[in-house]
matplotlib code that plots the C-alpha trace (Angstrom):
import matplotlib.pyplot as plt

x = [-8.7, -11.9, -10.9, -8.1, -8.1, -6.1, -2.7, -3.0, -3.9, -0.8, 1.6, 0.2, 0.1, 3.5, 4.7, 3.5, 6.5, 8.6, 8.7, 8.0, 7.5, 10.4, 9.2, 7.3, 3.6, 3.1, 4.2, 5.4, 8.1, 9.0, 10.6, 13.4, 14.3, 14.5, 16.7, 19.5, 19.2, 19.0, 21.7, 21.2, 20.1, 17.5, 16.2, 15.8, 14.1, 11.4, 11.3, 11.5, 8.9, 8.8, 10.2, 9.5, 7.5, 4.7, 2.4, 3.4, 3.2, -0.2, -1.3, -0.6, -1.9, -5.6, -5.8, -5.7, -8.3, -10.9, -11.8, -13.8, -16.9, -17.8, -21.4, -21.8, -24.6, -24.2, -23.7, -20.3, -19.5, -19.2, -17.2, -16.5, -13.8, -14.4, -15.1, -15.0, -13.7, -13.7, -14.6, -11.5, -12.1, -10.4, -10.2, -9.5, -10.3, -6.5, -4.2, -0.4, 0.1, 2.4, 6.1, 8.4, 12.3, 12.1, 14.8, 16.8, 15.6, 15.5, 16.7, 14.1, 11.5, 8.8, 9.0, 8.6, 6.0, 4.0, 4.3, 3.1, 0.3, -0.7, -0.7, -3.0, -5.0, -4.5, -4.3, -0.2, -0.6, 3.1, 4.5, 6.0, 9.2, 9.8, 13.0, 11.3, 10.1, 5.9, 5.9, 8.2, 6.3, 2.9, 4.2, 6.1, 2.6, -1.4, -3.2, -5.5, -2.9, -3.8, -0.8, 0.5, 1.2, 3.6, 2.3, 5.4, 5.6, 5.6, 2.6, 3.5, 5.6, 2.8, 0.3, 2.9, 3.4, -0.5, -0.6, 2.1, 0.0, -3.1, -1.2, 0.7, -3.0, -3.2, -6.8, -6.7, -5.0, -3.9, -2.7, -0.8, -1.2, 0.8, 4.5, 5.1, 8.3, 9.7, 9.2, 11.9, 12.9, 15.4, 17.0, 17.5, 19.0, 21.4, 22.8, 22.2, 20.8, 18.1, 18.0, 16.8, 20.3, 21.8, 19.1, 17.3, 13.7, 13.7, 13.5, 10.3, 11.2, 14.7, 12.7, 9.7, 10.0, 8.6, 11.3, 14.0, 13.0, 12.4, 15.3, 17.6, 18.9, 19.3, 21.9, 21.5, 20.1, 22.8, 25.4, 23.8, 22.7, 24.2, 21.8, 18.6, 18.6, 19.4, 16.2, 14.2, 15.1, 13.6, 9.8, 9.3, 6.9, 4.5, 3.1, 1.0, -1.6, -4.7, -8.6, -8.9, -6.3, -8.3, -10.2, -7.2, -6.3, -9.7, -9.2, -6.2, -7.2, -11.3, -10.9, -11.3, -9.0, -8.0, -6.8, -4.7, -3.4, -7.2, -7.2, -10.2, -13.7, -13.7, -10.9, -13.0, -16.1, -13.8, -13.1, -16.5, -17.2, -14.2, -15.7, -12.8, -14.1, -12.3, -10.1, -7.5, -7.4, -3.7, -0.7, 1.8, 2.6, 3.7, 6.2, 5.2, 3.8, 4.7, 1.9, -0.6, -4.0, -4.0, -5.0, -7.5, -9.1, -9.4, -11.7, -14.8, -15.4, -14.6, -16.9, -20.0, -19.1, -18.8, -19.3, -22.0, -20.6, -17.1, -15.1, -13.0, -9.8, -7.5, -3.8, -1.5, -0.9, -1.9, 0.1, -2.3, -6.0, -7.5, -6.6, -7.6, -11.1, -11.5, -10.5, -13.4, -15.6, -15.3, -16.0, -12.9, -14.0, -10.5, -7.0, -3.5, -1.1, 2.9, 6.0, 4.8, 5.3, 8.8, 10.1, 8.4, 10.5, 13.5, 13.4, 12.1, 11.6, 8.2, 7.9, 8.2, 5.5, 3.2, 3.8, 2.7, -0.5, -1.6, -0.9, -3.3, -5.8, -6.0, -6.0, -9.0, -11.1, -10.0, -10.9, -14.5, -15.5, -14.7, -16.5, -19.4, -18.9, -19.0, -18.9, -16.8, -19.9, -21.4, -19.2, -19.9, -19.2, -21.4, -18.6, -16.5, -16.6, -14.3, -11.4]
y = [-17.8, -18.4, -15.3, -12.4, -12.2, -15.1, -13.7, -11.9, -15.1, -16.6, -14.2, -14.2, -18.2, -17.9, -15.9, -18.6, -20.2, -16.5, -16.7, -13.2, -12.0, -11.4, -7.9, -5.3, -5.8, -1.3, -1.1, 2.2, 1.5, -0.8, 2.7, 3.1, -0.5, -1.0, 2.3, 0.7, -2.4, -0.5, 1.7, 5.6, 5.6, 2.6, 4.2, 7.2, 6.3, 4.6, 6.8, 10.2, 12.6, 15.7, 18.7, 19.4, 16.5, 18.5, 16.2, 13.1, 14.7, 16.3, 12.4, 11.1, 14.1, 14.0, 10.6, 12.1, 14.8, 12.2, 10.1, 6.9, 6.8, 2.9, 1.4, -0.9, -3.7, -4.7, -8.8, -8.5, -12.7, -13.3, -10.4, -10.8, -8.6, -10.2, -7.9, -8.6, -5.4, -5.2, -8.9, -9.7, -11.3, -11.0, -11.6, -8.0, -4.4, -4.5, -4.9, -4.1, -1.6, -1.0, -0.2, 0.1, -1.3, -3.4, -5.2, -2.6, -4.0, -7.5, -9.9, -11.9, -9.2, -9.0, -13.1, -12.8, -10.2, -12.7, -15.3, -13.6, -12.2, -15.5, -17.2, -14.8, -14.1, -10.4, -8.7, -7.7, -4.6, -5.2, -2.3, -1.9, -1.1, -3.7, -5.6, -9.4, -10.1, -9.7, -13.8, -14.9, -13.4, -14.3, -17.8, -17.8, -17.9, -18.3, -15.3, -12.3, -10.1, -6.6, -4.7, -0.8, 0.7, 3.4, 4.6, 5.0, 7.2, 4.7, 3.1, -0.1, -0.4, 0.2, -2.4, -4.9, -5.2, -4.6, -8.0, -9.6, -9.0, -10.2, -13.1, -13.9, -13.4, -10.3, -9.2, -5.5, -2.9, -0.4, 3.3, 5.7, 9.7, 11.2, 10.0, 10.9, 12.7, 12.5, 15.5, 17.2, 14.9, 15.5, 13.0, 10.9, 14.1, 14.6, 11.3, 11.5, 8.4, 7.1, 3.5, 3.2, 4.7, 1.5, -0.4, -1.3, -1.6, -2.0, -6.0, -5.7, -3.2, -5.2, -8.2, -6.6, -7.2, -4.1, -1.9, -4.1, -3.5, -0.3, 0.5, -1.6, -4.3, -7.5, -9.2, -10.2, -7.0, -7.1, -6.6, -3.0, -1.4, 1.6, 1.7, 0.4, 2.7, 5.9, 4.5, 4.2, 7.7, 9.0, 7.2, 6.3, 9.4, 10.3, 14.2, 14.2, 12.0, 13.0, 11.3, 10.7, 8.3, 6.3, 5.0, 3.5, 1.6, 0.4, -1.6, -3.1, -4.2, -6.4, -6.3, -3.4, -0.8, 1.5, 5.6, 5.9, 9.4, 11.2, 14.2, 16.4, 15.6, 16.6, 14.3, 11.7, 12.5, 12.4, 9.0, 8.1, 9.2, 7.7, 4.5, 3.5, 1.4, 2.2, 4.8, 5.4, 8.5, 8.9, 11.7, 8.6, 8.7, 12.6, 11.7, 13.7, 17.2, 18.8, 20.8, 18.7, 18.1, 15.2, 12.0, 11.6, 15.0, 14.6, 11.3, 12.3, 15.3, 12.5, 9.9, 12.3, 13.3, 9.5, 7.4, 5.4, 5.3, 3.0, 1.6, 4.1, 2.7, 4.6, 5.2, 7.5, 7.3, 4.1, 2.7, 1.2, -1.2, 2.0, 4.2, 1.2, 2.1, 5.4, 5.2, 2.6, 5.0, 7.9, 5.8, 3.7, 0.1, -0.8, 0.9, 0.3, -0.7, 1.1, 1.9, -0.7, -3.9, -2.7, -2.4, -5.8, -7.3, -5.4, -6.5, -10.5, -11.2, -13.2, -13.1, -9.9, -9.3, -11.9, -10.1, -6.4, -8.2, -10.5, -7.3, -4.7, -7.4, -7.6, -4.2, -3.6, -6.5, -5.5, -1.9, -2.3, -5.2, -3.1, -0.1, -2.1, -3.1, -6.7, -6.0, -2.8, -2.5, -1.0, 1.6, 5.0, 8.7, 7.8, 5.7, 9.0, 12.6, 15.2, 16.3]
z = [11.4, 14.3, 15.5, 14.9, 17.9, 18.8, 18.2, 21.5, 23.2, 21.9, 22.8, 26.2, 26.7, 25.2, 28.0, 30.9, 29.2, 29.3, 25.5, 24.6, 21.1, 18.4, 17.7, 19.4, 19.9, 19.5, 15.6, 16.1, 18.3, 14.9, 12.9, 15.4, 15.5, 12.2, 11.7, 13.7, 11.1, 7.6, 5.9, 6.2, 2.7, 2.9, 5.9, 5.0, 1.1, 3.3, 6.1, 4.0, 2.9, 0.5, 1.7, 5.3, 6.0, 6.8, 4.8, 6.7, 10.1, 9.3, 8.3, 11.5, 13.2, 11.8, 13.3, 16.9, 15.5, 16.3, 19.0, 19.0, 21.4, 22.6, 22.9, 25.9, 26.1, 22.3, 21.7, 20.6, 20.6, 17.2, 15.2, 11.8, 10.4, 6.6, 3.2, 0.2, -2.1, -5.9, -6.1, -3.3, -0.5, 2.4, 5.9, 7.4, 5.4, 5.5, 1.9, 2.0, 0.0, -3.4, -2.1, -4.7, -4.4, -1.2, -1.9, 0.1, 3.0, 2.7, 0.4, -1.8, 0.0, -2.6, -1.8, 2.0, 2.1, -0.7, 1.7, 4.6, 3.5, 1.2, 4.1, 6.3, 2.7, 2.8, -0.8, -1.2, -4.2, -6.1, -7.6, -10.5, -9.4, -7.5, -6.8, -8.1, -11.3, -11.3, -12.2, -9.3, -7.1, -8.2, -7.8, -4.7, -2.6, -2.9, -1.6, -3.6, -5.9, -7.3, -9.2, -9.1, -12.4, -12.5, -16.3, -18.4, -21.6, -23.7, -24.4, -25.8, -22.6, -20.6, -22.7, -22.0, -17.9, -17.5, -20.0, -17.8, -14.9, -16.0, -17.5, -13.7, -12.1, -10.6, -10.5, -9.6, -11.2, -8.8, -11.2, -9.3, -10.1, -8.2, -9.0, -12.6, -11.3, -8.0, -5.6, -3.5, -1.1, 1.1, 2.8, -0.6, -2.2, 1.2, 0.4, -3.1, -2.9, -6.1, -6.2, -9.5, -11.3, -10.0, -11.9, -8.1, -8.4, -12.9, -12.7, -14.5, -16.8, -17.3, -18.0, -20.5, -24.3, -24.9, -22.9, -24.1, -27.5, -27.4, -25.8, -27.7, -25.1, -27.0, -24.9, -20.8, -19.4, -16.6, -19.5, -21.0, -17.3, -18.3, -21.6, -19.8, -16.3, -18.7, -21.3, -17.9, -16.9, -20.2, -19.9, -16.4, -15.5, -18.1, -17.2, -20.5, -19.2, -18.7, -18.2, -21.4, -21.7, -18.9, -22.1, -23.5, -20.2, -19.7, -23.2, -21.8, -18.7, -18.3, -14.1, -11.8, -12.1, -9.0, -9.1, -6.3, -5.1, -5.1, -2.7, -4.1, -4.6, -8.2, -9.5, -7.7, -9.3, -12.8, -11.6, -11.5, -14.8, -16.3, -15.5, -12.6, -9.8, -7.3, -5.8, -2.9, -1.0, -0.7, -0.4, -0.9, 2.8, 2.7, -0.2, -2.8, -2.2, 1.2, 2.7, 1.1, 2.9, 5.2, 3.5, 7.0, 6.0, 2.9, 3.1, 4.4, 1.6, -1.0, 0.6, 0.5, -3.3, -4.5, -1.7, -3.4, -6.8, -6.6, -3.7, -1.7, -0.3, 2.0, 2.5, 4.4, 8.2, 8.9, 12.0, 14.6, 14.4, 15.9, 12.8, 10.6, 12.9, 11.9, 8.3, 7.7, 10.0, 8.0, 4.4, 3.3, 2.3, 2.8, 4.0, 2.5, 5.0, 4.1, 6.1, 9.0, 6.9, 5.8, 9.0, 9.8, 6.6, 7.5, 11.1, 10.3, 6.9, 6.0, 9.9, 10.9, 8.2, 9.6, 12.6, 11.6, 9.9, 12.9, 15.0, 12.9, 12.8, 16.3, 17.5, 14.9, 16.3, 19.7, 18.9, 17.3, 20.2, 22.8, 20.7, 20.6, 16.8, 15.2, 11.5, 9.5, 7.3, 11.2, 11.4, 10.7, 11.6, 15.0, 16.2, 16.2, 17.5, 16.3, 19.1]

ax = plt.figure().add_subplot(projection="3d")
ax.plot(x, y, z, "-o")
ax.set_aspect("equal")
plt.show()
């Protein structure tokens, strides 16, 4: 890929021959598309928060709190939007981040949103509760694969999908904090809606001889649902943990491993000590505490406590290149991309994917050219002032 930008010289040469593109080239005209496409209750597990939803509007909001400032008269020829994080390489400071159960929007979609981003070499994070089997999709494309662990009770459970993943060649393990029980979430709950009690999203547990031993499935998983969703229920979040169980995981796991979910400058400082290498500022996209700081806000206190210690990634709010911009400005190595990808698979499969990729990439060269930025390693807090 000479340059990201190209995609926006495509669509325009495309459009001497009034071909114009499939899906919209401002991703956040993507949500209300796709909420014609999905179910109420597919839409609205994606498209929910906790409570209120004050968390996910105060995500996008800190965006607007700052504004970028362009430098003019810098050679800006030759940008280069490569990093390499936690020994990945890839093209853009862009990974798609760890969404749980997309089969609800798209069959096979683990499989399309592997292909798309293999073929662009952008890092796809697979969660554990996804709707594909960690193997299948490790296989259904080349491209740089980290893995989410949702840290289950059991321990033997958990030893076993972190060995599957190493074993299927994911490098990176990515552990979530902040999800050992689901918050109050309100649209679910009006529709009463949990995809997991119909056994959506447990292909990996359904599939792991550890939880099928342990919970005493012998025959074709399909045939005891009843029994494997109600073990599930029982070990999914595991509330005891605390950093000292870090040490146990780190035996388990040789590659880097990743807290996602840090807010506060002293869990991240834990982190450090701990021995992690990396971390991802991250509310879960306003899903899990409403009234929680702003994932935005919360970066640059972070980056000052730890910024030289491990590699910060960010999450939360993410829906344009420019926002991609000031995440990196303010400290992130790296951003996780969420809701934008899954109306991209919901609206066009491995394409519409493609599409939200190609897009962000552009807007961010776009963005830091016209800034007067080659390189994200450039940016800093200069590149900003506070609205």
């Amino acid at each position: 890929m000479a340059s990201m930008a190209d995609y926006h010289n495509e669509i325009y040469a495309a459009g001497l021959g009034d071909v114009r593109p499939a899906l919209p080239t401002d991703l956040t005209r993507l949500e209300p598309l796709a909420r014609r496409r999905l179910s109420d209750t597919a839409y609205g597990y994606v498209a929910g928060s906790a409570g209120t939803g004050a968390t996910n509007r105060a995500n996008r909001a800190a965006f607007d709190h700052w504004r970028i400032v362009p430098r003019f008269l810098r050679d800006v020829s030759q940008p280069d939007l490569g990093v390499t994080v936690l020994g990945t390489t890839m093209p853009a400071p862009v990974i798609l981040g760890p969404i749980g159960v997309l089969g609800i929007y798209h069959r096979d979609a683990e499989l399309h949103v592997a292909r798309a981003a293999g073929a662009l070499g952008t890092p796809m994070i697979l969660s554990t509760v996804s709707s594909t089997r960690m193997e299948d999709v490790a296989t259904a494309a080349d491209g740089p694969r980290w893995f989410q662990l949702y840290w289950p009770r059991e321990r033997d459970i958990a030893a076993s999908l972190v060995e599957r993943a190493r074993t299927a060649g994911f490098t990176t393990l990515v552990v979530t904090l902040d999800t050992f029980r689901l918050a109050w979430r309100p649209r679910d709950l009006d529709h009463g809606f949990l995809p997991f009690l119909t056994g959506d999203g447990l292909t990996n547990y359904f599939t792991d001889p550890a939880f099928r031993r342990l919970a005493g499935i012998e025959g074709p998983a399909v045939a005891e649902y009843a029994v494997a969703i109600n073990y599930w229920t029982t070990i999914f979040g595991n509330p005891t943990l605390t950093w000292a169980d870090l040490a146990w995981l780190r035996e388990q796991w040789s590659g880097p491993i990743v807290l996602k979910g840090i807010q506060h400058p002293g869990d991240a400082r834990r982190a450090v000590d701990a021995g992690i290498d990396g971390i991802v500022v991250s509310n879960h996209g306003g899903r899990q505490v409403d009234g929680a700081i702003a994932s935005l806000d919360a970066l640059p206190s972070i980056v000052d406590a730890v910024g030289d210690h491990l590699a910060i990634l960010f999450d939360s709010g993410i829906r344009t290149g420019s926002d991609i911009a000031k995440a990196l400005a303010l400290g992130a190595k790296a951003v996780l991309i969420g809701r934008p990808y899954v109306y991209g698979l919901a609206l066009g499969g491995e394409a519409g994917v493609r599409h939200v990729l190609r897009t962000l990439y552009t807007e961010l060269e776009l963005t830091l050219t016209l800034a007067g930025i080659t390189r994200p390693a450039d940016l800093s807090t200069d590149f900003l002032s506070r609205s």
